[in-house]
N, C-alpha and C positions, 0 to 999 in steps of 0.2 A: 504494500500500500504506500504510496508516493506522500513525503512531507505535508501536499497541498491539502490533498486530502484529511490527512490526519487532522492539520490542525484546523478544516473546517467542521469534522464532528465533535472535534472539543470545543469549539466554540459552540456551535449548537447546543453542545450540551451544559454548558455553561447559561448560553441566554434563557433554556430551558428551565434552567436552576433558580436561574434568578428571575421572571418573573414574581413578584411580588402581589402574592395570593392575599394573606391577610389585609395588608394595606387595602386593594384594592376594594375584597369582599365589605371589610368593615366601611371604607366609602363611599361603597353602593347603598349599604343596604342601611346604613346610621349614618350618616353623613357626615363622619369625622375623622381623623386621620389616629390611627390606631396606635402610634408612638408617639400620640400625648397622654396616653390611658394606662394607668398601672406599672407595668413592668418598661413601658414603651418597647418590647421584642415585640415584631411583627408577625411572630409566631402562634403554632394551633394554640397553645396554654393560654397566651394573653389574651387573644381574638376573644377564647372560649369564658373567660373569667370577664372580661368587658365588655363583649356584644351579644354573648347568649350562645346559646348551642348551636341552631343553626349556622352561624357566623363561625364560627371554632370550629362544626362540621364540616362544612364546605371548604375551609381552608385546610384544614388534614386531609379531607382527598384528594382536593388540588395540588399539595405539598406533597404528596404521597405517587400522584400519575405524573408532577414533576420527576421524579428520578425513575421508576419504573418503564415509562415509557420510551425514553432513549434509549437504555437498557435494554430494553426488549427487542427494539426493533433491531440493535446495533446485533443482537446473537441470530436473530434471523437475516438481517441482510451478509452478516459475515460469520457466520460459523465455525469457520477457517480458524478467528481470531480472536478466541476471549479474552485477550488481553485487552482488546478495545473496550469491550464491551464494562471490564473495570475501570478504565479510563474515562471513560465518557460517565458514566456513574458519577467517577471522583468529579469528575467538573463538573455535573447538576449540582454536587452537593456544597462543590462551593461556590457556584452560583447563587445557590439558596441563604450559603453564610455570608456572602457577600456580596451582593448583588447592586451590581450597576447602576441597577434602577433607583435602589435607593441611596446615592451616595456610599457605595460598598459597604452598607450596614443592613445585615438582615436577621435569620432567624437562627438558631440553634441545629439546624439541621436532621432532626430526630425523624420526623414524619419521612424529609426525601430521602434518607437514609434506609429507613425502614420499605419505600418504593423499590430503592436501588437494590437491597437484599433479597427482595420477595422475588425480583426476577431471577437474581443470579444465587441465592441459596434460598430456594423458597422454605424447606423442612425445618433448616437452623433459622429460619427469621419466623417463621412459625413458632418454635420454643422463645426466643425474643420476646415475641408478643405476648405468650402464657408470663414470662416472666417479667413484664413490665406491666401487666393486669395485677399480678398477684403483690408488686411491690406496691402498688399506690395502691389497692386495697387494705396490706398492710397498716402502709406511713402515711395515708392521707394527703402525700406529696407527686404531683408528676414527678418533681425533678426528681425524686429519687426512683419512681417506675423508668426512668428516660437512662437513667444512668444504670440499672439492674440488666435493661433489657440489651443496652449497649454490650456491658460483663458475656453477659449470656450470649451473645450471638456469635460473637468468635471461638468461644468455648463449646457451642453446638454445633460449629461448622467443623474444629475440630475431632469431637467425638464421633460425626456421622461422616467421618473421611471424606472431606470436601477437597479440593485441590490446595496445594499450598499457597495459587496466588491468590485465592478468594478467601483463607483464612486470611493472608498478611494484610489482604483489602478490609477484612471485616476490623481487623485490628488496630488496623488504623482508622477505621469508621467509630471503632470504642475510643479511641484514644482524642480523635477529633470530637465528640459528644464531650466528653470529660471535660477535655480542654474550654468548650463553651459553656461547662455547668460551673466554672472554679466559681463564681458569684455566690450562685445557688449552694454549693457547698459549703461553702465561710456562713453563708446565712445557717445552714442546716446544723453546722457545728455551734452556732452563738444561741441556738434556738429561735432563730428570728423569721427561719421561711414559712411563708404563710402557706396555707392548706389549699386542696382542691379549689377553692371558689375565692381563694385570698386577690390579691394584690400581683402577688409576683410571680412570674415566669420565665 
């Protein structure tokens, strides 16, 4: 596959990332710009806690067919190539963390992560999922379901012998989550992160 190439599916998959779901959902449909509200992340959590479920719904599946979709299409048009197909993943997802649109400030990256997985490990992001349900059941916390299900997902790609570059992808998809909860973490350790329907995201 020729340079030119390449690096117009990472861009694609990049602008695909970066669309800015939240933002926009919350502007449609409340007429307000969703990074003066709460946490100001223009992520599912915030959306969800400042505009209502529907508003937090629609933007976790838009966050979510953001990574998925490229992904998808990139294993069907090139088969040959799964390396692309993590590649182009990795650039939805930092599209989605830093996206163009909005001044390279965007969301936490969890929902497109969790698109990007379901295509290219769907079993181990399946157990992900069991285990970011059963954590904020637990803790009362997304960030700590977002962060459990992160742990988990490279951890189940390993145990279900997935290939080693889709663990190392997955690993550094936990590492990248982590890396944008360190907030949410200092809050979790001081006692200060609010609950399901709190404030912060």
């Amino acid at each position: 596959m020729g340079d030119f190439r390449l690096a117009g599916l990472l861009t694609l998959g990049y602008l695909s990332g970066g669309i800015p779901t939240g933002y926009l959902v919350v502007k449609r449909l409340k007429g307000y710009d969703i990074r003066t509200r709460g946490s100001g992340n223009p992520g599912t959590a915030n959306v969800y806690r400042n505009a209502g479920a529907l508003a937090g719904g629609i933007t976790l599946l838009v966050d979510a067919a953001k990574g998925f979709v490229p992904v998808r299409l990139c294993q069907l048009a090139f088969p040959a190539h799964p390396a692309l197909a993590i590649a182009v993943g990795a650039a939805a997802v930092v599209g989605h963390n830093w996206t163009v649109f909005l001044g390279f400030k965007g969301g936490k990256g969890v929902a497109t992560s969790a698109g990007v997985f379901l295509a290219l490990l769907p079993l181990p992001m399946a157990a992900a999922m069991v285990g970011f349900l059963v954590a904020v059941q637990v803790s009362g916390h997304i960030s700590v379901g977002s962060l459990a299900g992160a742990a988990v997902l490279p951890l189940a790609a390993a145990a279900l012998g997935a290939p080693p570059a889709d663990i190392a992808a997955a690993a550094a998809a936990c590492a990248m989550i982590v890396y944008k909860h360190i907030p949410n973490i200092r809050r979790l350790l001081q006692n200060r992160e609010h609950g399901i329907h709190g404030p912060s995201a």
